[in-house]
PyMOL commands that place a pseudoatom at each C-alpha (Angstrom):
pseudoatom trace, name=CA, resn=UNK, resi=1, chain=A, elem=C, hetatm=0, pos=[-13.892, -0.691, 2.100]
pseudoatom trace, name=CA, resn=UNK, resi=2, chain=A, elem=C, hetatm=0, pos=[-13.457, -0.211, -1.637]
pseudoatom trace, name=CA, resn=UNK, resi=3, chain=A, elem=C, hetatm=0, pos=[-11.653, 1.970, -3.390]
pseudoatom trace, name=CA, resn=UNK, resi=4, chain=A, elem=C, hetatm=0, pos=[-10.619, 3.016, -6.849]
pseudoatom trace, name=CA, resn=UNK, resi=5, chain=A, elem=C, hetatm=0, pos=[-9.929, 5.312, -8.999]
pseudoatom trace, name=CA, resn=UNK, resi=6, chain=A, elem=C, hetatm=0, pos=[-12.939, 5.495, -11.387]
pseudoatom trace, name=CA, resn=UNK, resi=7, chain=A, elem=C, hetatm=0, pos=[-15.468, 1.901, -10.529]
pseudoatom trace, name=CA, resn=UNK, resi=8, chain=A, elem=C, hetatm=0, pos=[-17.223, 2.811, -13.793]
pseudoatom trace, name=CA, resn=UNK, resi=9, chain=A, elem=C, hetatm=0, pos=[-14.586, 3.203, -16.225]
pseudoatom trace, name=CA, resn=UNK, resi=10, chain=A, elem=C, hetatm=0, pos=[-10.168, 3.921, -16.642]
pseudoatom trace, name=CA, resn=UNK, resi=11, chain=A, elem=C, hetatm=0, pos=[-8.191, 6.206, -15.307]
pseudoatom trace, name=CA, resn=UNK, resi=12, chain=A, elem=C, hetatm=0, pos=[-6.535, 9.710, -16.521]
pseudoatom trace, name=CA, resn=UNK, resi=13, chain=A, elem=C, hetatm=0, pos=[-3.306, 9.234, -18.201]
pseudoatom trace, name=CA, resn=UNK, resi=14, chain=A, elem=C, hetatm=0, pos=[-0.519, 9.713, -15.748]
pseudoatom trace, name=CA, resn=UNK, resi=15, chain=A, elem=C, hetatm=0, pos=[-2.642, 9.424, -12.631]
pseudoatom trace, name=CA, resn=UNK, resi=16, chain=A, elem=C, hetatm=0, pos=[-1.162, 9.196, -9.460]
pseudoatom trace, name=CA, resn=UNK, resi=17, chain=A, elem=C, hetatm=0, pos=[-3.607, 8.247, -6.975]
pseudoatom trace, name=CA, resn=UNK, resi=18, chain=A, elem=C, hetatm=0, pos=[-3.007, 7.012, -3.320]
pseudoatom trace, name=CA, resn=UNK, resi=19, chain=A, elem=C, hetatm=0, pos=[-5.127, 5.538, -0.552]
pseudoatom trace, name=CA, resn=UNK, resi=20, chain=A, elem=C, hetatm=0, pos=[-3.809, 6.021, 3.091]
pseudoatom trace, name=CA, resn=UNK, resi=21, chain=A, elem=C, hetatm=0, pos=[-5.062, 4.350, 6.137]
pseudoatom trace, name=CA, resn=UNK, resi=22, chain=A, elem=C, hetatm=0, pos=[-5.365, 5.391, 9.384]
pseudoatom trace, name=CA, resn=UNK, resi=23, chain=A, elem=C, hetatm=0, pos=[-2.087, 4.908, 11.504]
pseudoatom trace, name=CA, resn=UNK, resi=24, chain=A, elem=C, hetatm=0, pos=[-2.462, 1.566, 13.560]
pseudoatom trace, name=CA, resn=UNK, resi=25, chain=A, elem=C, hetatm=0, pos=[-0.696, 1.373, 17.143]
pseudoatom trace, name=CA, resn=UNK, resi=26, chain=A, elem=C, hetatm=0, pos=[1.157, -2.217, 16.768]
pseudoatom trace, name=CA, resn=UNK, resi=27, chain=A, elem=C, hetatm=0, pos=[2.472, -1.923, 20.367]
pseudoatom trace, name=CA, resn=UNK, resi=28, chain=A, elem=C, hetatm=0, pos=[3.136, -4.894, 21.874]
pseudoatom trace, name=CA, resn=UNK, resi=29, chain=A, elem=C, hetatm=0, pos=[1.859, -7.259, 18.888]
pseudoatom trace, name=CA, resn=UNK, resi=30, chain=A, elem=C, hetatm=0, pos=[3.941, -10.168, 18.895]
pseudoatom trace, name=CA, resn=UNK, resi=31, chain=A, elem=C, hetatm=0, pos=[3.377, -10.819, 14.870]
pseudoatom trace, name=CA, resn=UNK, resi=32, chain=A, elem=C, hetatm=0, pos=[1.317, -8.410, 13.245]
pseudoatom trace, name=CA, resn=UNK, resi=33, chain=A, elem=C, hetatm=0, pos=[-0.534, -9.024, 9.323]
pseudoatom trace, name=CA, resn=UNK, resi=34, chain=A, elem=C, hetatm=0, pos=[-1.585, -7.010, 7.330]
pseudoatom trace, name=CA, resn=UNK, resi=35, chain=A, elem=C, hetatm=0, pos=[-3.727, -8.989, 5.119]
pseudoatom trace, name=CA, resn=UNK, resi=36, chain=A, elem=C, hetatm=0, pos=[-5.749, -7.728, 1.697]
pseudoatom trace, name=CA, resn=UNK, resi=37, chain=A, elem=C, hetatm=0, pos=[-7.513, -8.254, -1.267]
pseudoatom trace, name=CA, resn=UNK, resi=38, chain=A, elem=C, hetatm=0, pos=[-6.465, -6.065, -4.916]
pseudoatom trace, name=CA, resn=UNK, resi=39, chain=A, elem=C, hetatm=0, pos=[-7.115, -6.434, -8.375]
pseudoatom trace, name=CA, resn=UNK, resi=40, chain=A, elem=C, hetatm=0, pos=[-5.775, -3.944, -11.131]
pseudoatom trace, name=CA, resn=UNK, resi=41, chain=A, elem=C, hetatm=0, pos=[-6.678, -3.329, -14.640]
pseudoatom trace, name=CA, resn=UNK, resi=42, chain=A, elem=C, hetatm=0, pos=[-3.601, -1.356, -15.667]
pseudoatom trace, name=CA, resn=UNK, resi=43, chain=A, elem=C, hetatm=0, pos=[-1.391, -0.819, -18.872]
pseudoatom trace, name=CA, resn=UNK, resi=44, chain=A, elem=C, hetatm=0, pos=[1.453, -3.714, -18.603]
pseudoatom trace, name=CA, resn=UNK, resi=45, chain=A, elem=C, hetatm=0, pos=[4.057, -2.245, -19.495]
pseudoatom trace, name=CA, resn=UNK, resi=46, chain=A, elem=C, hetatm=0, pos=[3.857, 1.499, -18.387]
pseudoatom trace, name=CA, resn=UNK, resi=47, chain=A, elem=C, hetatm=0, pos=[2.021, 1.192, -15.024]
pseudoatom trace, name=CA, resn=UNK, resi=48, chain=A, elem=C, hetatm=0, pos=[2.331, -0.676, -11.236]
pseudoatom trace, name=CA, resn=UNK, resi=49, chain=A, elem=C, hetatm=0, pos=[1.474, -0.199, -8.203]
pseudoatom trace, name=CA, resn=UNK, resi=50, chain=A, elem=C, hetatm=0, pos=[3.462, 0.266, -4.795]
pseudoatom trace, name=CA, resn=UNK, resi=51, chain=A, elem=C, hetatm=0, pos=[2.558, -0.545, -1.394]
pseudoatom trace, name=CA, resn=UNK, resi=52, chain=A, elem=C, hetatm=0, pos=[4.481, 1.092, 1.537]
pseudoatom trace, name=CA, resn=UNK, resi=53, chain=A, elem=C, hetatm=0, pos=[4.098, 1.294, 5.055]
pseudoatom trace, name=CA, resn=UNK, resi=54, chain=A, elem=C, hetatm=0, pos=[5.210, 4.473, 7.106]
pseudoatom trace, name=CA, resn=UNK, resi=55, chain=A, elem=C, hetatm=0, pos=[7.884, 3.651, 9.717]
pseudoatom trace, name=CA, resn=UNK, resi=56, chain=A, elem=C, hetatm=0, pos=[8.483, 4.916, 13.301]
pseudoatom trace, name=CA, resn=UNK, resi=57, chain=A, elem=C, hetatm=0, pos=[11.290, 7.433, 11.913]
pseudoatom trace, name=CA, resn=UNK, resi=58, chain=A, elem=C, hetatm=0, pos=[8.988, 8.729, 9.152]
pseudoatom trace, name=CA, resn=UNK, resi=59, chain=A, elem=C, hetatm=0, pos=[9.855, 6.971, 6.616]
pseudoatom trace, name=CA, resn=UNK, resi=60, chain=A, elem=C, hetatm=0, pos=[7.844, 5.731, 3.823]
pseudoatom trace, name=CA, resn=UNK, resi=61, chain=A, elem=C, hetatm=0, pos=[9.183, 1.440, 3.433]
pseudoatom trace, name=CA, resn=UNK, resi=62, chain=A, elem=C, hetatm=0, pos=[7.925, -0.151, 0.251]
pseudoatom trace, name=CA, resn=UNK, resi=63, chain=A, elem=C, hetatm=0, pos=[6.440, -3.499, 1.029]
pseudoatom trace, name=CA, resn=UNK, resi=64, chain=A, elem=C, hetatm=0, pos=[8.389, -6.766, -0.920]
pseudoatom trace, name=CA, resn=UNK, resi=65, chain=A, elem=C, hetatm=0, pos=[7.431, -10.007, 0.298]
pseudoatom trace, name=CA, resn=UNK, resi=66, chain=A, elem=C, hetatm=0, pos=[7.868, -10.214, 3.709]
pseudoatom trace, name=CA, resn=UNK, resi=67, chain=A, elem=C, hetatm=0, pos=[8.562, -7.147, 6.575]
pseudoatom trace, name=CA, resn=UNK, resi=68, chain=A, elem=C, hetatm=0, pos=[11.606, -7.485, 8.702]
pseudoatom trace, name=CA, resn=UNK, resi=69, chain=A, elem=C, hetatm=0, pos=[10.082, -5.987, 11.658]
pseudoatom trace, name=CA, resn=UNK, resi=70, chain=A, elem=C, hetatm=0, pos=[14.164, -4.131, 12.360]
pseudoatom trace, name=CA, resn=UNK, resi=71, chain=A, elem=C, hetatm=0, pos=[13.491, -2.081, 9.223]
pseudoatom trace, name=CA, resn=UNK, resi=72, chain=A, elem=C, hetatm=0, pos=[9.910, -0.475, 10.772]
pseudoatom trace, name=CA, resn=UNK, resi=73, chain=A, elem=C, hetatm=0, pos=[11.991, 0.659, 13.562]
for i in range(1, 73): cmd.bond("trace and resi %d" % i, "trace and resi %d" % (i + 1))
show_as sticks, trace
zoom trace
């Protein structure tokens, strides 16, 4: 899958773009990964980018370094 927000060019000033996945059922996975590939052309020091996952109490987590599985809960 690829996905961006303009392949041929930049992006409108104060985009806000998002990409969302289909939900995954992790039951019963003793160590789940999620595991991906991104590159961003971006201004440095006006724009980032955040990844979250969506928890089982509907709540949007952002991602740091590594998940503690008790905060998904």
């Amino acid at each position: 899958m690829v996905w961006g927000t303009n392949l041929n060019g930049g992006y409108l000033n104060s985009a806000e773009d998002a990409l969302y996945l289909p939900p995954v059922d992790l039951t019963g996975s003793s160590n789940p990964t999620l595991s991906f590939w991104m590159w961003a052309r971006s201004q440095f020091t006006n724009d980032g980018v955040t990844l979250e996952i969506h928890n089982t109490s509907g709540q949007w987590v952002p991602v740091t370094e590594d998940v503690n599985p008790g905060i998904l809960a």
